[in-house]
Each structure stands twice: as structure tokens, then as C-alpha cells.
VOKOLNU-252603 format. One line per 2 residues: number of its first residue (from 0); for each residue x, y negated, z of C-alpha. Coordinates in steps of 0.1 Angstrom, whole numbers, plus 5000, padded with zeros to 4 digits. Each point is the difference from the previous one (the first is absolute). Example, Ala and Ser with C-alpha at 12.3 -4.5 7.8 and 13.67 -1.06 7.14 Angstrom:
residues 2
0	5123:5045:5078; 5014:4966:4993
END
This chain:
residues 390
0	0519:4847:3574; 5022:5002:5032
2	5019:4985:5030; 5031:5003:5005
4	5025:4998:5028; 5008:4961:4993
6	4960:4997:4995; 5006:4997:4967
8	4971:5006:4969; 5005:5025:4976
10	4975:4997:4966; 5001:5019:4972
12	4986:4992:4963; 4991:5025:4973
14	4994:4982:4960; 4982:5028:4980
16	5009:4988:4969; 5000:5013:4961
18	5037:4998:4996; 5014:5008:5033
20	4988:5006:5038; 5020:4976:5022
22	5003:5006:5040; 5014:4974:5023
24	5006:4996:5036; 5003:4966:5019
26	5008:4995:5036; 4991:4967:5021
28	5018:4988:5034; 4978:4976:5020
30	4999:4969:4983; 5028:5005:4973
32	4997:5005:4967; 4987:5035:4987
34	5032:5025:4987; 4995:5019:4971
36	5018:5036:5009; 4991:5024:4978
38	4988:5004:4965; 4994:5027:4977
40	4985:5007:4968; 4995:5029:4973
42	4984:5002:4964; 4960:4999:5002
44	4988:5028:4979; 4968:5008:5010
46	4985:4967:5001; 4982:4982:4974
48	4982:4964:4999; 4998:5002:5043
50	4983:5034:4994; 5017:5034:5010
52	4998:5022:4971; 5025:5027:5017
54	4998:5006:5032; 5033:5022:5009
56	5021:4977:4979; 4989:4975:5019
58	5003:5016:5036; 5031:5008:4984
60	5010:4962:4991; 4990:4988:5033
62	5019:5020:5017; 5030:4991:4990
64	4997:4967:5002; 4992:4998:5036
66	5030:5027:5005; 5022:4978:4986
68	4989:4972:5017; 4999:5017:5035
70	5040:5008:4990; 5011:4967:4993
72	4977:4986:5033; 5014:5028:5021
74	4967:5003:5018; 4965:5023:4990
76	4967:4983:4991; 4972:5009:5015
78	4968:4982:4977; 5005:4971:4974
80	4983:4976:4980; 4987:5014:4966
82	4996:4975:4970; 4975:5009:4974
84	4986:4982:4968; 4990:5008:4971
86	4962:5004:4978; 4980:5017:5029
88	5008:4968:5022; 4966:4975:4997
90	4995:4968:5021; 4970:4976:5007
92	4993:4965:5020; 4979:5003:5029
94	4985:4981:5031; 4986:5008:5032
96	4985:4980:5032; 4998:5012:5039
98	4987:4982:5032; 5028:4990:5027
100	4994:5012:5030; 5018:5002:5029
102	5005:4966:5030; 4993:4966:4985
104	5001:5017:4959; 5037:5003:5002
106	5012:5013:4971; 5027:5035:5009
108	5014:5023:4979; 4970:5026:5004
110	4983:4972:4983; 5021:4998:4975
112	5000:5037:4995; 4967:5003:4998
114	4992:4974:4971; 5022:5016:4982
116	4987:5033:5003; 4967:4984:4991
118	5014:4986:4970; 5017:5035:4991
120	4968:5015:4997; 4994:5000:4963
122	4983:5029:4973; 5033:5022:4989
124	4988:5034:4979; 4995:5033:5022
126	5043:5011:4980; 5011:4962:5012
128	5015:4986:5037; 5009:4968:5014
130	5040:4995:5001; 5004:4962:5014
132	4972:4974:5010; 5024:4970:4997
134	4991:4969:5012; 4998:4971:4982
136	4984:4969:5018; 4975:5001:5029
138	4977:4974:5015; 4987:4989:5034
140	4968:4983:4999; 4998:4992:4961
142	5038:4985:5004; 5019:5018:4971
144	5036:4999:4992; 5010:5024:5041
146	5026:5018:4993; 4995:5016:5035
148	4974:4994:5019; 5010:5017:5034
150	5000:4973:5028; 4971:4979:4983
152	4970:4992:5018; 4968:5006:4977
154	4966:5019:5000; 5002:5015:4955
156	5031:5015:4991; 5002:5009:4963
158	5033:5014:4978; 5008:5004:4962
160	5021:5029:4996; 5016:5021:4964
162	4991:5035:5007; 5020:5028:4983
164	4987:5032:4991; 5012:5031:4989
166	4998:5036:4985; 4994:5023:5027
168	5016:5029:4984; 5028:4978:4989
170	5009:4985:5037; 4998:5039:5009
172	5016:5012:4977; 5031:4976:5009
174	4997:5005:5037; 4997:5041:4994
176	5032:4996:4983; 5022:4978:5025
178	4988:5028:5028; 5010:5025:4979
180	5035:4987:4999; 5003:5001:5036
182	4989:4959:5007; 4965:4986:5018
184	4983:4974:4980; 5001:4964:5025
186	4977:4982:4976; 4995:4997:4959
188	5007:4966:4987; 4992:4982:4966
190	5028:4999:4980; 4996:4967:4994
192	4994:4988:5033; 5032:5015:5007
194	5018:4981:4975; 4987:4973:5011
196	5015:4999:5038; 5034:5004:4982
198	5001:4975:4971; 4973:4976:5007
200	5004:4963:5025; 4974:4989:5022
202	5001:4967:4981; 4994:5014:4965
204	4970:5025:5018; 4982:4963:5016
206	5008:4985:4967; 4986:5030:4972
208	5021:5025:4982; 4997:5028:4980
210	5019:5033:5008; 5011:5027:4969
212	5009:5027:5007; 5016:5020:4975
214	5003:5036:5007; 5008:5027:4974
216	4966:5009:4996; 4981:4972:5011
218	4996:4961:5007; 4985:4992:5032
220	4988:4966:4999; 4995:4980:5036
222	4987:4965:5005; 5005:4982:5034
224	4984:4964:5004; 4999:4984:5032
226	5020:5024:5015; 4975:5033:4993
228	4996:5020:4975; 4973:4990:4977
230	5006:5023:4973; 5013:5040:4988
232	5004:5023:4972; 5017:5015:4978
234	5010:5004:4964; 5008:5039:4988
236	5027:4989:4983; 5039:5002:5010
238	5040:5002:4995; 4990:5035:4990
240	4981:4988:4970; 5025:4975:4989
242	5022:5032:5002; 4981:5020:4978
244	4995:4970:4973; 5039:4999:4993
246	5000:5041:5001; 4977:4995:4971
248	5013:4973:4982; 5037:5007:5002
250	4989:5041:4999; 5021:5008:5025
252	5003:5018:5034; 4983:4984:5031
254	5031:4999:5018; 5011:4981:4973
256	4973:4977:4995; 5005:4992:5039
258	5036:4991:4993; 4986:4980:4971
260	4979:4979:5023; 5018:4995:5028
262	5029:4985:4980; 5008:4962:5007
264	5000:4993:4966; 4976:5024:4979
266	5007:5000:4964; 4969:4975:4976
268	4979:5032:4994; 5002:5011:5040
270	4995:4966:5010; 4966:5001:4975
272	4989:5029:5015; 5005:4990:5036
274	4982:4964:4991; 4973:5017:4984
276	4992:5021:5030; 5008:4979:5030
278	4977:4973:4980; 4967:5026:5001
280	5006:5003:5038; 5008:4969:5013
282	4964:4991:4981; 4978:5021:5015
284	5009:4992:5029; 4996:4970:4994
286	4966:5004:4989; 4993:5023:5030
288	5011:4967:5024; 4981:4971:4982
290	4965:5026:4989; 5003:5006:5043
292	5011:4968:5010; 4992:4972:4970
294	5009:4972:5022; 5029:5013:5018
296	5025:4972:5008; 5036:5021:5002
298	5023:4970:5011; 5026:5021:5004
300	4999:5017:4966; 5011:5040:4990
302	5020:5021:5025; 5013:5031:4979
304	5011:5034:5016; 5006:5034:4995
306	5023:5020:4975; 4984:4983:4975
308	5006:4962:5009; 5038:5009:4990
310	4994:5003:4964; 5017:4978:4983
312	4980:4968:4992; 4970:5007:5021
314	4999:4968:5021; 5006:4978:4971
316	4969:5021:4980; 4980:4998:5032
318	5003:4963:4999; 4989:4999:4966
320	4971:5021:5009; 4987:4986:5030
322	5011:4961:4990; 5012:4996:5031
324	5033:5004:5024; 5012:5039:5004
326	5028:5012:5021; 5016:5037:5010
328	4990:5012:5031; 5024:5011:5022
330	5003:5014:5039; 5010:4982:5023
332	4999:5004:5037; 5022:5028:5013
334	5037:4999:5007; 5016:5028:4981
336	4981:5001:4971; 5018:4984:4977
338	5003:5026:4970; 4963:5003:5007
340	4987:4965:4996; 4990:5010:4961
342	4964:4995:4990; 5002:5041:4996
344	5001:5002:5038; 4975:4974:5010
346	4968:5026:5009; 5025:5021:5026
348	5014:4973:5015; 4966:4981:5002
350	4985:5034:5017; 5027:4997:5026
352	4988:4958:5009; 4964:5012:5001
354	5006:5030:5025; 5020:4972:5022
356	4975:4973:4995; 4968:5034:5010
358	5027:5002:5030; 4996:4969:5012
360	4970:4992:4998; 4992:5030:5015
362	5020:4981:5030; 4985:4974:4995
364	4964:5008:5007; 5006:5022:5031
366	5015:4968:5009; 4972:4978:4991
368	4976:5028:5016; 5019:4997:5035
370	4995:4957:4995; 4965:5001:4993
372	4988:5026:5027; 5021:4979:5023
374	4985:4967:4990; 4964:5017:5000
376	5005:5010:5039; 5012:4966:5008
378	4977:4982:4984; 4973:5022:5012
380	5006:4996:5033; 5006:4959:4995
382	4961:5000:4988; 4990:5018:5035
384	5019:4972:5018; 4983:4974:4982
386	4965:5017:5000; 4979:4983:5030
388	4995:5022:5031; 4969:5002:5013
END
């Protein structure tokens, strides 16, 4: 991330994904709209389910991508935003509680900071790390329902947050591997998360929804109620193995089989195979969201992405599945983007929102920082006035 002459805001995203590794560059002018400038992608060889299986193939891959990229933007990227997902990703509910200090129990964003580092503090294995502590709800004095609780007065300041954990040699692994190919690593981002700044509404994330997914070699599955995310995981199962089913079946090339599914109107026996597949995901996860969250109320119904969200028939399947309303996620947001609003895109662009939205809140709490030190003097020195002299 840089500044430019015009105090501009250049962000970079990097998908790791099965089928391809996608770089993009997005550039933001004060108050307008963010640009998308440069995007580039090249065939993912060396990646499997999230996991790196080959490491030069994919120093190789990403590369390429962010040369490409860097061409089309006409500028050089210093660090991006690196999605990840995939089987070594876990995730877990937790809570935590701190006194407020400070004049009068004034709640600033220190505060706020530090509940939710006290409610990040949960039992990972000695191989596992912390990715996001995401906050959920908090509550000042036993009153539940803050959505941020910086400017409240109160003594007990609690927070629910989803914390993410992953592999360590996984998240090293990838980072090792973007370094290698000449790029710092800004941060590491869910996949899903991602997805989710790009496809998802603030309405349908207040009102419950279900995020899919569908990569080609896994489903990430993402539950947002009330705005935060209650629930993540994933299924090992992809476009990949839909793939290999009509390979099989048909006993014919891969490339072929690809051709075969992407067609927008598969023969009876592709469209068989396809069901049968699609079907088997779509229920786990499923399962996975109602075992986690049995009385999850998702108002706003099934948001599909990914490569695999374009098979034909999956919303209409997922609707049968889930008995509820599904639609095809798409990104929205930039200007420019156009030919990228497909679900295939959605985890790039959505890397490129959350490096702006990381931006400004960074902004924003210096700013807040600068307030609260300021009202801390004044007030302080309003309690000496007051204060009887002797």
C-alpha cells in the first residue's frame, strides 16, 4: 500500500485459489469511488484444497499474476492482501470482559481494543495461530445488542467475537511464497470474509445469510447474523470434484469434462452428474450451518460464489436444498470492474474493500485517539475548577 501524488490509495489483492491465482490492483481518490486498474491472473498449479502442494509452481503462478496486473495498472505493488481457505482453516465463538478505566468510565478505542484482545485469548494447538478475532456484539454494563461501544459511559465492558484460526505452516507457507515472488504480505484474509465485502449487503448481514463459496477445491461456508459473523468452515469438496465426476462418467479428458460442465445447457447425463455432486455439497454444508448454528434465522437466505456458483442450475438446487431463497453473488463496488463482477472474482475484489475498510479505520482511530486525549485534558482540568479550594 501507497500514496501517490493526488494522495491517492493504492491496494493490492492476491486469491490463492485451486484453479487459478488472481492479482488485482484498486486505487481510491478521496471520497470517490475505488478504481479497479489492474488485474491479472495465471493457472494455479501448485495449489490444492487452500494447501500449497508445490511450492515453485506456485511462486511461479503468483508471479505472474501480480506482473500482469502491475502492467495493466502501470504502477509496482509493494505488499497485498492474501486470501486463504481451505481444510487447515478452524474457527470457534468466544467472549471476553475488561474494566473501563480512564475519566468518568468512558469507553475509547483502547477499551475497545483491549476486550477484544481479552476475548481473543482462547486454547489454539502449539501447529495453530490466531488469523481474525472478529467482533460480533459487545456490551456495556450487561446491555447487549453494542455494535460499538466507543463513546459509552459504563464501568463492565464485555464482547462476543468469531475467532479464526489457522495452520501455521500453511499461513507460512503462503506468505514464504508471495516474498519469494518479489511482494510483502500486508495481511492474510479468510477467503470467505473476503467474499463477503464484495457480494454481501449490510441489510442481508443485520438480517442472517449464509455465504457459499464454491471454489475448485473447496466450499467455504460463512454465516453473518446481526451484522457479524457467527459462523465458518468449510466443506473439501469443489468445481474440481464435479470435474473429475464427468471425466469419469463420460471417460474423457479433464479438459473436456470442464467444457462439459461449464456448458449452458449440459446434455441429461452431464446435468445428472453435475446434480448429483452439487447436491452432496450444498448438504454438508448445510449440515455444517444448522449442527453449528440449529437456530440460525438467515432472513436473507443463500448468497452463492465462486467458480462454482456458475454451474448451471446451482441456485435453483441450492434452493431446493436449503428450502429457502438463494441468489448469485456478484461484486459490486468499484467502477471499472465490470467484466469482473462474476462470482469467480468475488474473494479478490472483496480483499481489495477490506484493505480500504483496515485503511480507514486505521484513520479513524488515530482520529478518535487525538478526540479522546483532547476531551481527557479538558475534562480533567474542568474537575480541578470545580474541585473546592481550600
Amino acid at each position: 500500500m501507497n500514496w501517490s501524488e493526488e494522495h491517492s490509495t493504492i491496494i493490492a489483492g492476491l486469491d490463492l485459489g485451486t484453479t487459478k491465482v488472481c492479482a488485482a490492483i484498486a486505487e481510491q481518490v478521496a471520497e470517490r469511488p475505488p478504481r479497479i486498474i489492474g488485474v491479472g491472473q495465471h493457472p494455479s498449479e501448485g495449489i490444492q484444497r487452500g494447501a500449497i502442494v508445490d511450492a515453485e509452481k506456485t511462486v511461479h503462478a503468483i508471479g505472474e499474476a501480480v506482473r500482469q496486473a502491475e502492467l495493466m495498472a502501470g504502477v509496482e505493488i509493494d505488499s497485498v492482501y492474501a486470501g486463504i481457505s481451505g481444510e487447515y482453516i478452524a474457527s470457534l465463538n468466544s467472549t471476553g470482559m475488561v474494566a473501563v478505566g480512564g475519566e468518568g468510565g468512558w469507553i475509547g478505542v483502547q477499551d475497545r481494543a483491549r476486550v477484544l484482545a481479552a476475548a481473543g485469548v482462547v486454547k489454539v494447538p502449539f501447529d495453530r495461530e490466531v488469523l481474525h478475532v472478529l467482533p460480533q456484539e459487545f456490551a456495556v454494563n450487561g446491555q447487549r445488542g453494542i455494535l460499538d461501544p466507543v463513546g459509552m459511559y459504563g464501568v463492565r465492558l464485555e464482547a462476543s467475537v468469531h475467532v479464526v484460526t489457522s495452520s501455521i505452516a500453511a499461513v507460512r507457507n503462503i506468505c514464504h511464497s508471495i516474498l519469494r515472488a518479489g511482494v510483502d504480505v500486508h495481511g492474510v484474509v479468510l477467503g470467505a470474509l473476503a467474499s463477503s465485502y464484495a457480494v454481501l449487503s449490510e441489510d442481508e448481514r443485520q438480517m442472517g445469510v449464509c455465504l457459499l463459496d464454491i471454489g475448485g477445491g473447496t466450499t467455504d461456508v460463512a454465516v453473518f447474523v446481526g451484522k457479524g459473523l457467527r459462523y465458518s468452515g468449510n466443506v473439501g469438496l469443489g468445481g474440481h470434484n464435479v470435474t473429475n465426476d464427468i471425466g469419469v462418467g463420460l471417460r474423457t479428458t479433464r479438459a473436456e469434462a470442464e467444457q462439459a460442465k461449464c456448458a449452458g445447457a449440459p446434455s441429461e447425463t452431464v446435468a445428472l452428474i453435475v446434480e448429483a455432486r452439487m447436491e452432496e455439497i450444498l448438504a454438508l454444508a448445510r449440515k455444517q450451518v444448522y449442527t453449528e448454528l440449529p437456530h440460525a434465522a438467515l432472513g436473507a437466505g443463500i448468497v452463492l460464489t465462486g467458480g462454482g456458483a456458475q454451474i448451471t442450475g446451482a441456485v435453483a438446487l441450492a434452493e431446493r436444498v436449503f428450502n429457502m431463497p438463494v441468489r448469485l453473488g456478484e461484486s459490486s463496488g468499484f467502477v471499472g470492474a465490470a467484466e469482473l463482477a462474476s462470482p469467480s472474482y468475488a474473494t479478490v475484489l472483496g480483499l481489495l474493500l477490506y484493505g480500504m475498510e483496515q485503511q480507514e479505520g486505521k484513520n479513524q482511530t488515530e482520529a478518535q485517539e487525538l478526540v479522546e486525549d483532547s476531551f481527557d485534558s479538558v475534562f480533567g482540568r474542568v474537575k480541578r475548577w470545580l474541585q473546592p479550594r481550600d
